[in-house]
C-alpha positions as CSV (number, residue, x, y, z in Angstrom):
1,X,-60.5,-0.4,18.1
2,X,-62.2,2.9,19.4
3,X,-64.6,2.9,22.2
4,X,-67.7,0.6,20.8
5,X,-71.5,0.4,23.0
6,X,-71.6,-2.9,22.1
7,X,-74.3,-3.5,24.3
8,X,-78.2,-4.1,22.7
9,X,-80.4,-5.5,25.9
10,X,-80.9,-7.0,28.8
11,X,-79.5,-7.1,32.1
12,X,-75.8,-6.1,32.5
13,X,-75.5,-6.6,36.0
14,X,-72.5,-4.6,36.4
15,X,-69.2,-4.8,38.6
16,X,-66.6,-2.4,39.0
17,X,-62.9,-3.7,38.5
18,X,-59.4,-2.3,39.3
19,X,-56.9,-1.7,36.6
20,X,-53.7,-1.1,36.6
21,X,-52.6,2.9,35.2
22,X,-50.5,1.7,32.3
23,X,-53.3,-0.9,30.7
24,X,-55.9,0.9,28.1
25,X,-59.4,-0.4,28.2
26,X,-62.0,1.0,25.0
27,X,-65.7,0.8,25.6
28,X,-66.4,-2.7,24.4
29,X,-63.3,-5.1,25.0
30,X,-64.0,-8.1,26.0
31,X,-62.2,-7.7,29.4
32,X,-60.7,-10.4,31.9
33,X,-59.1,-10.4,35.2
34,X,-55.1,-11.2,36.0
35,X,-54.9,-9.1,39.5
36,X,-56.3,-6.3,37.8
37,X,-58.7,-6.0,34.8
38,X,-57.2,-6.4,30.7
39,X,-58.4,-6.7,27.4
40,X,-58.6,-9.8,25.8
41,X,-56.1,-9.1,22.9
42,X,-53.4,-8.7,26.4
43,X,-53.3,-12.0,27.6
44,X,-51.5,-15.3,27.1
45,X,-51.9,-16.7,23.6
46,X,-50.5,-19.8,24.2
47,X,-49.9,-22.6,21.0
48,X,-53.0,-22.3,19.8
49,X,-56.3,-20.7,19.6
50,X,-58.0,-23.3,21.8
51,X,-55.4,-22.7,24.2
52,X,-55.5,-19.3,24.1
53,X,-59.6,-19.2,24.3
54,X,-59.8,-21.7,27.4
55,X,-57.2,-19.3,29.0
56,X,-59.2,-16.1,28.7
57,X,-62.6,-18.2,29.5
58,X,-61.3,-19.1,32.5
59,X,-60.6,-15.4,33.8
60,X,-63.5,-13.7,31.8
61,X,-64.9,-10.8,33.9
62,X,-67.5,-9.5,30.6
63,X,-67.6,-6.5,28.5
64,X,-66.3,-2.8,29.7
65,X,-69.1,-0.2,29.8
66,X,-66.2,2.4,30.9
67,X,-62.7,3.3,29.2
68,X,-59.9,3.6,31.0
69,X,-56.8,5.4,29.6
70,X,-53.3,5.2,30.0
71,X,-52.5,6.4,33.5
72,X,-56.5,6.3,34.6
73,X,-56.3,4.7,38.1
74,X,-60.1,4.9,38.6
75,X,-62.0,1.5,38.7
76,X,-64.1,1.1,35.7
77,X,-67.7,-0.9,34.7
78,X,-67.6,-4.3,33.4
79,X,-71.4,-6.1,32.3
80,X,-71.0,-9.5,33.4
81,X,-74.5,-10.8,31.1
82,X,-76.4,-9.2,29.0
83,X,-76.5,-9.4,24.8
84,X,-74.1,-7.5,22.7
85,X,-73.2,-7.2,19.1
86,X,-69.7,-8.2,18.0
87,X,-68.1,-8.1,14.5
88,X,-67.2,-11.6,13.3
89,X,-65.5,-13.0,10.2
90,X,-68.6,-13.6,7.8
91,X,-70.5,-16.5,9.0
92,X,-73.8,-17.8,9.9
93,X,-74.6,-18.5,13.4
94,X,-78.0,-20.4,15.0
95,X,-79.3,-19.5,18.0
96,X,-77.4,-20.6,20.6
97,X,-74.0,-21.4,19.2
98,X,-71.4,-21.2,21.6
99,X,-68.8,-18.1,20.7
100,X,-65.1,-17.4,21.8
101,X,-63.2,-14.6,21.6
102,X,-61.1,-14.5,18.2
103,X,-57.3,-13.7,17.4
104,X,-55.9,-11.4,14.8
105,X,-54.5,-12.9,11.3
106,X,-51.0,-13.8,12.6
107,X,-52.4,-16.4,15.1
108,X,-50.4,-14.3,17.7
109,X,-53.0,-12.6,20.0
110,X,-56.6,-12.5,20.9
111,X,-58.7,-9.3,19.4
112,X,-60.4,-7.2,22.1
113,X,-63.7,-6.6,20.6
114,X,-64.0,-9.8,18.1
115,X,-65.9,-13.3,18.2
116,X,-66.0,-16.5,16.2
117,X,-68.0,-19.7,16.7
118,X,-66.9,-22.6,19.1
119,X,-67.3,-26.1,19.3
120,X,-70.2,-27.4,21.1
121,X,-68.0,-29.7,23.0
122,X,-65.7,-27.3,24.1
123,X,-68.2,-24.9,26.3
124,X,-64.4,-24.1,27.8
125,X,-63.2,-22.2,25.4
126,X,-66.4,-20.0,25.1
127,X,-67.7,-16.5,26.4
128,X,-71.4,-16.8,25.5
129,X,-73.5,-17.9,23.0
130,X,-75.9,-17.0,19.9
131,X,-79.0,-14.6,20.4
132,X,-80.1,-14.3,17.1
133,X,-80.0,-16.2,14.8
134,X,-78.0,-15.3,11.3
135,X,-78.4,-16.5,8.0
136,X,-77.5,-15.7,5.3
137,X,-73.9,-14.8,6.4
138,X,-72.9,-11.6,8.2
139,X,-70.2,-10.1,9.9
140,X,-71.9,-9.6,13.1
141,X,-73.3,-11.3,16.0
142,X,-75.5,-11.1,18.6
143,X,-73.8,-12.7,21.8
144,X,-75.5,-13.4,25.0
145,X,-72.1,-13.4,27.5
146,X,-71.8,-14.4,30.9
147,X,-68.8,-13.8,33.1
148,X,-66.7,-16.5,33.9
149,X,-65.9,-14.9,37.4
150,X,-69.6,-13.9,38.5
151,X,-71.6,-16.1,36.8
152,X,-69.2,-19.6,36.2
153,X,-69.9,-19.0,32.3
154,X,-70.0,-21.7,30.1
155,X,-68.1,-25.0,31.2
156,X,-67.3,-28.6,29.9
157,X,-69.7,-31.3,31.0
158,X,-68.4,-34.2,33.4
C-alpha cells in the first residue's frame, strides 16, 4: 500500500525505532518490533487469525509516521497513541469496539495498513479500539491505538 497519513488527532507521542536495511516500512503500517521494527503483514501468521493477531499485539510498537526504504538504515517515527483512520471490510463499528489488525484473503498473512473488529473478550488480540462510531456500514474506521510496547495496550482480564 503506498505511504498513507493515517493519522486524524490527538497525541502521537512518538518513538524512533531501528530497522533493519532490507525491510520496507510505508507511511501508515501498522508497525511492530522483532529486534528491529516490521510491518504487520511480515510477521508470524501462525494457524489462525487469533493466533496471528495475539502475536502481533504482543509486539505492537504503533503506526509509522516515517517510510523507510529498501536499504534506508536511518531510524524512523512510530506514534505509539493517537486516532487514525484505517480501511476495513464494510462494517459497522460502535464506539469503543476493540479492533485487530486484519489478514489478506488467503488467510496467509496480516495486512499492513488494514483493521477488522475483535472480540470483546479477547482484548489480546487487539491494537486499539473504536473512536467514532459508524453506522450505517463503511469501509473505514476510526481507531484510537495504543502501543503494546510503550503503553501495555489492550490486555485480557484476570
Amino acid at each position: 500500500m503506498a505511504n498513507t497519513m493515517r493519522w486524524r488527532y490527538g497525541e502521537t507521542n512518538p518513538v524512533v525505532l531501528p530497522v533493519a536495511s532490507e525491510t520496507v516500512i510505508e507511511i501508515g503500517d501498522l508497525v511492530y518490533m522483532d529486534g528491529t521494527l516490521k510491518p504487520a503483514g511480515g510477521g508470524t501468521y501462525g494457524a489462525s487469525l487469533a493466533a496471528a493477531q495475539e502475536w502481533l499485539h504482543d509486539r505492537f510498537a504503533g503506526v509509522a509516521m516515517q517510510q523507510s526504504r529498501a536499504g534506508d538504515t536511518a531510524e524512523i517515527r512510530v506514534a505509539t497513541t493517537g486516532v487514525f483512520e484505517f480501511p476495513c471490510a464494510s462494517a459497522t463499528f460502535d464506539v469503543g469496539a476493540r479492533l485487530g489488525v486484519d489478514d489478506n484473503v488467503g488467510g496467509t498473512a496480516l495486512l499492513d495498513q488494514q483493521v477488522i473488529a475483535v472480540s470483546i473478550v479477547a482484548p489480546q488480540l487487539s491494537i486499539g479500539y473504536c473512536a467514532k462510531r459508524v453506522n450505517p456500514a463503511a469501509t473505514s474506521v476510526l481507531v484510537d491505538i495504543i502501543g503494546t510496547l510503550t503503553h501495555a495496550g489492550p490486555q485480557a482480564p484476570l
